[in-house]
BAKE-196737 format. One line per 5 residues: their letters; for each residue x, y, z of C-alpha. Coordinates in steps of 0.2 Angstrom, whole numbers, plus 5000, padded with zeros to 4 digits. Layout:
<sites>
a = X Y Z | ...
</sites>
This chain:
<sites>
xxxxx = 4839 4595 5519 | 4851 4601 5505 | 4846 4621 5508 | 4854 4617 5529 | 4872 4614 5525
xxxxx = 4885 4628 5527 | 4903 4631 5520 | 4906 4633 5501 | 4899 4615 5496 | 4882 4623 5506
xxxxx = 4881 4635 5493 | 4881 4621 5477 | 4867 4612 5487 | 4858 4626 5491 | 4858 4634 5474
xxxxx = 4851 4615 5467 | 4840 4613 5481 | 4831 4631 5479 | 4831 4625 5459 | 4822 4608 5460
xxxxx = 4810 4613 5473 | 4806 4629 5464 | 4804 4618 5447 | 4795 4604 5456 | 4782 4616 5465
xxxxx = 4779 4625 5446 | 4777 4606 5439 | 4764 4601 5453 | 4753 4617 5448 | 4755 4612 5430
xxxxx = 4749 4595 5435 | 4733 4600 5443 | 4727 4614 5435 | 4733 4617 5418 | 4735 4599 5413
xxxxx = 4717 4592 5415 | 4711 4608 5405 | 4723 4605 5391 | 4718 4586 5391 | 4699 4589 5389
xxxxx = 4700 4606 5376 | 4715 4593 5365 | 4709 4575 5367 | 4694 4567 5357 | 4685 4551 5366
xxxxx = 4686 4536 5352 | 4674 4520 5354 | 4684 4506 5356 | 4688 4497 5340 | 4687 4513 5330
xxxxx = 4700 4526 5323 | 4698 4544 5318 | 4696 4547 5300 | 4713 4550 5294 | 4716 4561 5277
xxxxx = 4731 4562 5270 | 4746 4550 5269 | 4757 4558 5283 | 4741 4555 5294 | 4738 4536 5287
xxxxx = 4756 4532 5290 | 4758 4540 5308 | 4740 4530 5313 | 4747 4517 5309 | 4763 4518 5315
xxxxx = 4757 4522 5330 | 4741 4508 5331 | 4755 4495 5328 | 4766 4504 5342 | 4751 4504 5355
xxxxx = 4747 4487 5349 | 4763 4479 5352 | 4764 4490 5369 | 4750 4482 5375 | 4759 4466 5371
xxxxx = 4774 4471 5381 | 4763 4476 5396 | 4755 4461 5396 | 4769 4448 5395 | 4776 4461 5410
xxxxx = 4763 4456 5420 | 4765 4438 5418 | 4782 4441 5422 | 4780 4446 5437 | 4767 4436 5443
xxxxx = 4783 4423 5441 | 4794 4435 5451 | 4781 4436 5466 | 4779 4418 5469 | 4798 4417 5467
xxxxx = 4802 4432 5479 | 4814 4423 5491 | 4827 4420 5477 | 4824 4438 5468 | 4827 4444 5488
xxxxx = 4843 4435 5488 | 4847 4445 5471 | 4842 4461 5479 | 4854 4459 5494 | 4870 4454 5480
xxxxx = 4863 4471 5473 | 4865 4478 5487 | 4883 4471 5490 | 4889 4477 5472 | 4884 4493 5475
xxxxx = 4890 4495 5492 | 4908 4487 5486 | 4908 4501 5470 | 4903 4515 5482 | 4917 4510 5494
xxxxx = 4928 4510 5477 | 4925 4526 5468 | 4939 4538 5470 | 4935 4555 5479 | 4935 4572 5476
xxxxx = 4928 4590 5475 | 4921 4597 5459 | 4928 4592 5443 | 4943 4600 5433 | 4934 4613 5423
xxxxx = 4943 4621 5407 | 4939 4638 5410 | 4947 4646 5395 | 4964 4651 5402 | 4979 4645 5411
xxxxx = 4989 4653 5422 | 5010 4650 5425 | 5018 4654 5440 | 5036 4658 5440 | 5049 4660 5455
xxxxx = 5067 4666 5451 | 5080 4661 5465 | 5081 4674 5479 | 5091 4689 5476 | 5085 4687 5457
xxxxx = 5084 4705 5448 | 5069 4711 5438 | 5079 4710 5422 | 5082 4690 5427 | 5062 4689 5429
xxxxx = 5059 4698 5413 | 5070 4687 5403 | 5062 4672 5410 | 5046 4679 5405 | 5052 4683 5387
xxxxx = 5053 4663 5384 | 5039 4658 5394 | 5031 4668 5381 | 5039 4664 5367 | 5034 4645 5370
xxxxx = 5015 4648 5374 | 5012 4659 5357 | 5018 4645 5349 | 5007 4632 5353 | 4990 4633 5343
xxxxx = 4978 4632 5359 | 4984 4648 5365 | 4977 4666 5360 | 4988 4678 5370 | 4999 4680 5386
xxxxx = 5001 4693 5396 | 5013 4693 5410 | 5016 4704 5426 | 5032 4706 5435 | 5036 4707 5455
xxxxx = 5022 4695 5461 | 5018 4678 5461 | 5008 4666 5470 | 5024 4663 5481 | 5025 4680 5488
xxxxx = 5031 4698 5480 | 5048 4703 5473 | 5059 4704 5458 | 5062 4688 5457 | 5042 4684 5456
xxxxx = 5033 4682 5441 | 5014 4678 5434 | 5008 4675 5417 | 4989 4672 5412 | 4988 4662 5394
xxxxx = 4971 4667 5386 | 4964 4653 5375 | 4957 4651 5360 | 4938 4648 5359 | 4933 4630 5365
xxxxx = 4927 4628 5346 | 4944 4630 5339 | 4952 4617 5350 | 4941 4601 5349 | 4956 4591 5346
xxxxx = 4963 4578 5361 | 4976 4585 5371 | 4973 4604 5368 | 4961 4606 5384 | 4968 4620 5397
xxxxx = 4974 4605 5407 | 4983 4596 5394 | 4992 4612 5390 | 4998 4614 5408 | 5006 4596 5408
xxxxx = 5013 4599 5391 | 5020 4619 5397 | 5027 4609 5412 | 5036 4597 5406 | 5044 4612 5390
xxxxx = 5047 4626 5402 | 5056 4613 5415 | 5072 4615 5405 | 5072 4634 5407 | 5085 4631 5423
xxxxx = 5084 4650 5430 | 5068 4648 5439 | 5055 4636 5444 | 5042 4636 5431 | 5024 4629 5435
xxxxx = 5009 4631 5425 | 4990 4627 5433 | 4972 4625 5427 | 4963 4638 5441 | 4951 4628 5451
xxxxx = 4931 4629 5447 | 4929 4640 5461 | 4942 4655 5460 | 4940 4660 5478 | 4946 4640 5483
xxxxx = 4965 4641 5482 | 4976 4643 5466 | 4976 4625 5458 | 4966 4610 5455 | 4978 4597 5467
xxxxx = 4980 4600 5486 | 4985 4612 5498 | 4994 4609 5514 | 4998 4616 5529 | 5012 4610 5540
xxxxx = 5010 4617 5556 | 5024 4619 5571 | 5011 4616 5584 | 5028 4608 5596 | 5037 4627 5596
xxxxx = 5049 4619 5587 | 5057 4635 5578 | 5058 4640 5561 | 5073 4629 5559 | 5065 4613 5562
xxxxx = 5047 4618 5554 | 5061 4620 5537 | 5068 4604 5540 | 5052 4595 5542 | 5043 4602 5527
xxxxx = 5058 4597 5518 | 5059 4580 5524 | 5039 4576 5521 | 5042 4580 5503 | 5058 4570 5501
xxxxx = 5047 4556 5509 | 5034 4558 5496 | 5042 4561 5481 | 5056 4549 5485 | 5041 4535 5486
xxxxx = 5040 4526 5468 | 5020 4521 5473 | 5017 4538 5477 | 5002 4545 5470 | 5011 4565 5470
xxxxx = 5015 4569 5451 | 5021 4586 5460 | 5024 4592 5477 | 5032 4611 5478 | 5034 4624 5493
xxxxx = 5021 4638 5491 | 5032 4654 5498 | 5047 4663 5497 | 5062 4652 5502 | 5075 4659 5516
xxxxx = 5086 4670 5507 | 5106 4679 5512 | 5100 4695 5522 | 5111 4706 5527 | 5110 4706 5545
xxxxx = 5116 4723 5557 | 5121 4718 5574 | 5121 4736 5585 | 5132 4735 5601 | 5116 4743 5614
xxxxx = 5133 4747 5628 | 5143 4760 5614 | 5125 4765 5606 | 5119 4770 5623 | 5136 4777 5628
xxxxx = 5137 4789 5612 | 5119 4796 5615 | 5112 4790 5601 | 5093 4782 5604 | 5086 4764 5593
xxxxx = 5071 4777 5586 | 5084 4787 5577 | 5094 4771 5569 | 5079 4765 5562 | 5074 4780 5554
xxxxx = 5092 4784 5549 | 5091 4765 5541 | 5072 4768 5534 | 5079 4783 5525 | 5094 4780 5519
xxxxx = 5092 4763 5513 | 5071 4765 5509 | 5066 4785 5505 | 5058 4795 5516 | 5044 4807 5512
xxxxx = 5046 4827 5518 | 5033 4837 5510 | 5027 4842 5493 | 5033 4858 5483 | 5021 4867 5469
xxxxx = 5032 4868 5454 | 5022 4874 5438 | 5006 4873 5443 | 5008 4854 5451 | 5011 4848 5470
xxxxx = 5027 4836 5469 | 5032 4826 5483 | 5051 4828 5491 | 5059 4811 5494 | 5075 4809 5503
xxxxx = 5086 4792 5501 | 5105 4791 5502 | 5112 4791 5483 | 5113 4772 5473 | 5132 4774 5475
xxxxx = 5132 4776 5492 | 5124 4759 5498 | 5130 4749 5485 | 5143 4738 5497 | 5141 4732 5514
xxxxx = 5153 4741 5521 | 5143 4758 5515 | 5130 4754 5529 | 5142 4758 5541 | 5149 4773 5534
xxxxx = 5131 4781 5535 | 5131 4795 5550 | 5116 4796 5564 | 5112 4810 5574 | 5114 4807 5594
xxxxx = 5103 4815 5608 | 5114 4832 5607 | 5111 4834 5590 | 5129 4827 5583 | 5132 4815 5569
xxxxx = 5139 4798 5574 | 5145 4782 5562 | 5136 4771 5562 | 5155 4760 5561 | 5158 4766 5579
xxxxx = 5143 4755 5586 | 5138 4743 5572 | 5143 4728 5561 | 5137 4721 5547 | 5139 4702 5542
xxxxx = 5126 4690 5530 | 5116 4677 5538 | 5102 4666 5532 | 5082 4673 5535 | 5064 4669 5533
xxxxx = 5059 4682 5518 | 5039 4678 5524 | 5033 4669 5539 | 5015 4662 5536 | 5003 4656 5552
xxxxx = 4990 4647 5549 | 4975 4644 5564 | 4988 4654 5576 | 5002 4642 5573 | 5020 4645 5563
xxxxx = 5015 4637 5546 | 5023 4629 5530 | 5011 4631 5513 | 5014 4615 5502 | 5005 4612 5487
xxxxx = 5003 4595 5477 | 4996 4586 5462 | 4990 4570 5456 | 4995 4558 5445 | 4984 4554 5432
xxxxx = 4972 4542 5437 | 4974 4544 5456 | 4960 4556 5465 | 4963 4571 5476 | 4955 4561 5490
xxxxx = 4967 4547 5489 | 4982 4559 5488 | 4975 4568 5505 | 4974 4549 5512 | 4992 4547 5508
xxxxx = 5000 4565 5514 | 4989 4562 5531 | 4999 4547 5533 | 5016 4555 5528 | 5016 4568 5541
xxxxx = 5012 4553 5554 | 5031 4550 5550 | 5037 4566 5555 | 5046 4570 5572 | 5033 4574 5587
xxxxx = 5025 4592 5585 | 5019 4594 5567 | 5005 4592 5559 | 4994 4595 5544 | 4978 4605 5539
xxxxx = 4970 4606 5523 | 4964 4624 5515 | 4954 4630 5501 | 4947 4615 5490 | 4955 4603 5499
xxxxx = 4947 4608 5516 | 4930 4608 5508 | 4932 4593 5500 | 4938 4585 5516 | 4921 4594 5524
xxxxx = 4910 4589 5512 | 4916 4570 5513 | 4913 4570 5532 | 4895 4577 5528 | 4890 4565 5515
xxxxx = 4882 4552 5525 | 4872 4565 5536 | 4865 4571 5520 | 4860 4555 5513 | 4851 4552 5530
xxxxx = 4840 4567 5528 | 4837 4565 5513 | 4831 4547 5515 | 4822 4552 5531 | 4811 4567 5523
xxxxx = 4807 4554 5508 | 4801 4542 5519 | 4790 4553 5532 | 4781 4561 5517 | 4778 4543 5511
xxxxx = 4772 4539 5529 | 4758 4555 5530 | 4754 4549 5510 | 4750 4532 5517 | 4744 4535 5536
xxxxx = 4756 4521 5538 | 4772 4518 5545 | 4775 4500 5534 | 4768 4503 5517 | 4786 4516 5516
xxxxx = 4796 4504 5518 | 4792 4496 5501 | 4797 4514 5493 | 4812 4515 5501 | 4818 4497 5495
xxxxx = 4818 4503 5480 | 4832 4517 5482 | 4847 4504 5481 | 4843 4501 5462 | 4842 4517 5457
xxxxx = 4860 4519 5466 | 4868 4504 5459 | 4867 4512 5440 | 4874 4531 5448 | 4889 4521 5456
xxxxx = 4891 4509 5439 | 4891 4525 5427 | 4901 4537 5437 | 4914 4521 5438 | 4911 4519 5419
xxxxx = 4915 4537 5416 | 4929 4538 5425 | 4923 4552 5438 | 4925 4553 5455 | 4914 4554 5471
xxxxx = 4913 4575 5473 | 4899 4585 5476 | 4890 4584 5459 | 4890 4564 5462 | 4880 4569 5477
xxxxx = 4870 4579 5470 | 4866 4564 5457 | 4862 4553 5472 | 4850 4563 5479 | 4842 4568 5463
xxxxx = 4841 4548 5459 | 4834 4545 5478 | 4818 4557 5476 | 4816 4548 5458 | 4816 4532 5463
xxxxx = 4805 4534 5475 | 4793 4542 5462 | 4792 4528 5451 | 4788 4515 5466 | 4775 4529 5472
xxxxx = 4766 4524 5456 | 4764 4509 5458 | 4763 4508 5477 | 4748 4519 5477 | 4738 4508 5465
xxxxx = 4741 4491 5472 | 4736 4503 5487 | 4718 4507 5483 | 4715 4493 5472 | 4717 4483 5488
xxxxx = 4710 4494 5503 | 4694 4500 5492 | 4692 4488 5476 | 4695 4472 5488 | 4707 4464 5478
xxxxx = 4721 4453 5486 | 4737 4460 5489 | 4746 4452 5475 | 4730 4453 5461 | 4733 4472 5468
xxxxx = 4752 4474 5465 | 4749 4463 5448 | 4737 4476 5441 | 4746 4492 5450 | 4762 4485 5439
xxxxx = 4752 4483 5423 | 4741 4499 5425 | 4758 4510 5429 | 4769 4500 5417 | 4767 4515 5401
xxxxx = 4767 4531 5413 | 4783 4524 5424 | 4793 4522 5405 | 4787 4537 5398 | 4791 4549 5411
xxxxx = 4808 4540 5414 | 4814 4540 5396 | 4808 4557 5396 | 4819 4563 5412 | 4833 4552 5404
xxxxx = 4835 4559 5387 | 4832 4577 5396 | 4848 4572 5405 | 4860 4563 5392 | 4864 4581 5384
xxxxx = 4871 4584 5401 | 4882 4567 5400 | 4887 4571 5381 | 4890 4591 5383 | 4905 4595 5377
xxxxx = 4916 4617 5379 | 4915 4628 5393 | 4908 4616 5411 | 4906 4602 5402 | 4917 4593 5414
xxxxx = 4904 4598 5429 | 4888 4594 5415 | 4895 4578 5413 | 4896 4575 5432 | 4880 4575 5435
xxxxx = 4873 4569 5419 | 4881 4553 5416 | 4879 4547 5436 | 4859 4551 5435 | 4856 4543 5418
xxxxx = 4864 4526 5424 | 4852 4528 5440 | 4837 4530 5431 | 4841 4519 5419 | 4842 4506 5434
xxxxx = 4831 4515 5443 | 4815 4511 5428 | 4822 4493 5426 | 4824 4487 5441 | 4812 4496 5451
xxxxx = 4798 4490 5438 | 4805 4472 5442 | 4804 4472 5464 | 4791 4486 5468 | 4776 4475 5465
xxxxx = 4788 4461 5475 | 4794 4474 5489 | 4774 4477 5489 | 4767 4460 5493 | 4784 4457 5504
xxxxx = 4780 4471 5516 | 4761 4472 5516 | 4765 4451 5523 | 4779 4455 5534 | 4767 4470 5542
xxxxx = 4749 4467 5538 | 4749 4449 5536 | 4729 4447 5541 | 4727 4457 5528 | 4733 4451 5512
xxxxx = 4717 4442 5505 | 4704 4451 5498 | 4695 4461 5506 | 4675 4466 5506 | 4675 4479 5492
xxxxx = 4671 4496 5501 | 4654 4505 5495 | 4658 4525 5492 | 4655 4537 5502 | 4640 4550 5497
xxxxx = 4646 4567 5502 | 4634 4579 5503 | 4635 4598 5498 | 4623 4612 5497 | 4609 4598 5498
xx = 4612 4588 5482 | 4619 4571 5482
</sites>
């Protein structure tokens, strides 16, 4: 079911799904075809009792290191057996355990805070600088000068390099964007000199620099998913409230916010060019109709003057070189120089522009964003440390409830696929449980014996939710992905010992809890091997340390606390959720049975 979903957090399932199947399917062929050669050419049948001869004291001490290992896991084995013999007849209280199992695990889940994809030190920062409007370039470049002067001082940071006229805000001189190059995750094993730390640490210095507004950002695990790791808002004027208002409003939600001491907003800044002073020209249409003089030629007269115009090209020395007309810097220096520029009427005169134009300065928009069709406001925002990007989206939802009738808020980039993949996470566990348990059924030829396997899944769940709480992580989509990957291997370990007590009951004849007691015993060994294999394949995952460490970790430390429960606990209820099921469904069939006699299967005409 995971190769179905769509959007961005489609393509992470996708990519998993395509690689565990893939994996899985080569696993199975390994299974059945090159295995069982390997075992007869490599193992050697030994009489029971006896012991190869060893030579050698390397090959004395590992015989007998691992007689005495065998011997004592034989022990274990055995003792497990008892112990569950005790559990079965006991099952109502250990019944009662499972359903507070259940509980705990459902209150945890309900507990863990929510997010997309882990913050990912990607070897770089990047600073985003905005100058007050009308800011020159020399402003900006001064600006830049101490940004950089601060980062090549601190020893995570291997270069900078800045670029003038655009920022994440918008273009213009007083725009600004410097990327800070790290030094190799090696070099900076130390606390508090991860990419993240240093952009807290740069925000707080490069605050005092009281010329711009100064805001340096880890870049999100995906690039093409916004700019930064916290939230990105839209305010939308879906009333047709104006520009005005649609200001106002943006501005009130963050005073609400940031004013709020139990805020969880660390941050909360416009994303955009702020209005700026314009110089507005009001044209009387009456006089500029009356002196013949057209709106097609005051704009190009304008466009020219003020802008450049392109004429043609000249060759000079061997090279075309463009001719570019503009009114001299000295003559549209002032105001009052607009109207002292001259535009030609329909008969071909000059006319001042003074003699149907004034100028004055008035406040405008210098962008105007619309988001879904509707007159938008971008605002972006950022935790505090230890509050998830999911609560923050609860509480800004809530925010903008508070606003005048009109408004209202969507989510973009990360934040919208975090919100989507939250509102597909119980669809996906659905399939996932469902395609588990028809395969069971067509293993089985029954649509009862399942439900034994699928009992199981709880407890391999409990320890993802437990170490992922442990850890410190959050609910995002590599949590899912351990869920899922926990799911299909709980279900193999009851499978083992299902299928056993299975047989042993429909053709040995034994009851169905001599069955369960013998399945558990027989499966004991390969349900502990193959789980402490898979789990100490995983724990360099939940240890792993440089570049994705933070999305290695997110995996590995949620599936190695569900397999550690999973092995545990499953080895404890299976036989139990065996016997339970088989009396609930089958219950004229629980005693032993008449042993079956094999069936002779003839081929080619020998028996």
């Amino acid at each position: 079911p995971l190769a179905f979903f769509g959007g961005a957090v489609g393509n992470i399932y996708r990519q998993f799904s395509a690689v565990m199947a893939t994996s899985i399917g080569f696993s199975a062929f390994m299974a059945l075809s090159l295995t069982p050669a390997l075992c007869a050419s490599f193992l050697k049948p030994v009489e029971a009792g006896h012991h190869h001869v060893q030579r050698g004291f390397f090959s004395r001490l590992f015989s007998r290191f691992f007689g005495w290992f065998n011997r004592g896991f034989a022990a274990s084995a055995k003792r497990y057996e008892s112990s569950m013999a005790k559990i079965i007849r006991r099952s109502g209280w250990w019944m009662l355990l499972y359903a507070v199992i259940i509980g705990v695990t459902g209150f945890f889940f309900m507990r863990l805070p929510t997010g997309f994809l882990p913050q990912e030190d990607q070897g770089y920062i990047i600073v985003n600088v905005q100058l007050p409007a009308g800011a020159s370039q020399e402003r900006t470049k001064a600006v830049m000068s101490q940004i950089e002067d601060y980062m090549l001082k601190q020893p995570e940071v291997d270069h900078m390099v800045g670029v003038l006229g655009f920022s994440f805000s918008g273009s213009g001189q007083n725009a600004g964007l410097a990327f800070v190059t790290l030094k190799n995750w090696d070099e900076r094993k130390g606390e508090g000199q991860s990419a993240t730390a240093l952009a807290g640490r740069a925000f707080r210095q490069l605050a005092t620099i009281r010329d711009a507004f100064i805001y340096p950002l880890n870049p999100p695990a995906i690039a093409e998913l916004g700019r930064g790791n916290g939230v990105a808002i839209r305010l939308q004027d879906r009333g047709s409230k104006g520009h005005e208002a649609l200001l106002a409003a943006r501005n009130q939600l963050m005073g609400m916010v940031l004013s709020n001491p139990n805020s969880g907003v660390a941050t909360m800044r416009p994303d955009g060019l702020e209005d700026a002073p314009q110089l507005q020209v009001d044209i009387d249409r009456n006089k500029a109709s009356a002196l013949g003089v057209p709106f097609a030629s005051i704009s190009s007269t304008l466009s020219t003057m003020l802008g450049s115009s392109y004429v043609n090209d000249f060759p000079n020395s061997g090279r075309l070189q463009r001719v570019m007309v503009q009114a001299d810097a000295q003559a549209r220096m002032l105001p009052e120089d607009l109207l002292k520029l001259n535009v030609l009427n329909t008969s071909g005169q000059p006319v001042p522009f003074s003699s149907f134009a004034s100028v004055r300065w008035a406040m405008g928009a210098m962008q105007t964003v619309r988001y879904n069709g509707y007159p938008t406001m971008r605002v972006d925002a950022d935790p505090k440390p230890g509050v998830s990007t999911g609560q923050l989206m609860a509480e800004l939802e809530q925010a903008v409830k508070q606003l005048p009738p009109g408004f209202s808020l969507e989510w973009t980039g990360i934040s919208f696929e975090e919100k989507r993949s939250g509102d597909q996470v119980y669809t996906l566990y659905a399939f996932s449980i469902l395609a588990i348990f028809l395969c069971l059924a067509a293993l089985y030829e029954s649509w009862s014996i399942p439900f034994s396997v699928m009992l199981v899944v709880p407890l391999g769940l409990l320890g993802v939710i437990l170490a992922t709480t442990w850890g410190g992580l959050e609910n995002d989509v590599y949590f899912k992905l351990g869920m899922i990957t926990i799911i299909g291997l709980s279900a193999k370990n009851a499978i083992l010992i299902i299928e056993f007590a299975k047989e042993l009951h429909e053709r040995d004849g034994k009851s169905v809890v001599a069955a369960a007691l013998q399945a558990a015993h027989l499966r004991f060994r390969p349900i502990l091997m193959t789980s402490l294999a898979f789990t100490l394949g995983v724990i360099p995952l939940a240890i792993a340390t440089g570049a994705s460490s933070a999305s290695q970790k997110a995996i590995g430390i949620g599936v190695t606390g569900g397999m550690i429960t999973a092995t545990v606990l499953g080895l404890m209820f299976v036989p139990m959720f065996y016997v339970i099921v088989m009396w609930l469904f089958r219950r004229g069939e629980t005693g032993a049975q008449p042993k079956k006699q094999p069936e002779r299967i003839s081929h080619d005409n020998q028996y």
